[in-house]
N, C-alpha and C positions, 0 to 999 in steps of 0.2 A: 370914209364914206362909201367905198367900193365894197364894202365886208356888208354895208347896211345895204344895199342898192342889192345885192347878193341874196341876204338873208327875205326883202321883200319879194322879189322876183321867184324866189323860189317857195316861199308861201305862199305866195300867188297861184303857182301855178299847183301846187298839190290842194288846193281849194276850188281849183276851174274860176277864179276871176281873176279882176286886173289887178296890175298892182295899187293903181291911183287908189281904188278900194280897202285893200290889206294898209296901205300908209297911210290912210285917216284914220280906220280903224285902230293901230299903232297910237298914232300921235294923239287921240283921242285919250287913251290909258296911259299913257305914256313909256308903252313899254321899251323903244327906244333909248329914250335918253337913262330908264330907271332899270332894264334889265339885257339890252343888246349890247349898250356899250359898255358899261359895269363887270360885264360876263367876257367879253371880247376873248379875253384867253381860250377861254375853256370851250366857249361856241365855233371857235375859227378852226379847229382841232376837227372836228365832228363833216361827216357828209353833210352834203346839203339838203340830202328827206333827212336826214337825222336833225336836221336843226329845221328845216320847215314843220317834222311835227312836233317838236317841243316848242317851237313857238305856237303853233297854230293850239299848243294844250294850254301855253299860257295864256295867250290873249283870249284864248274861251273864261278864263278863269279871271282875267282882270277885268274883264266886262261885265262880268255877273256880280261883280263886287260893286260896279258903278251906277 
């Protein structure tokens, strides 16, 4: 849960909003449960703007889908 609390906080803040925001937006697509923890390996590896913008390019792209 501290890798996830990690991964919002820091999309967060390379978006300039809060996290409350970025974690709806998530839980809405589901890209938590379907692409943060699934990936875990390979995301925990990576800086954190490196993982805030590949998230921030996924969830542009799971939202456009929904």
């Amino acid at each position: 849960m501290a890798f996830i609390a990690t991964c919002i906080e820091a999309t967060a803040r390379v978006l300039g909003t809060s996290y409350k925001t970025v974690f709806e937006r998530m839980k809405r697509v589901k890209l938590i449960d379907d692409y943060i923890l699934p990936n875990y390996e390979v995301l925990h590896s990576e800086s954190r703007d490196n993982i805030a913008k590949g998230l921030i390019e996924c969830l542009n792209k799971w939202e456009e889908k929904k």
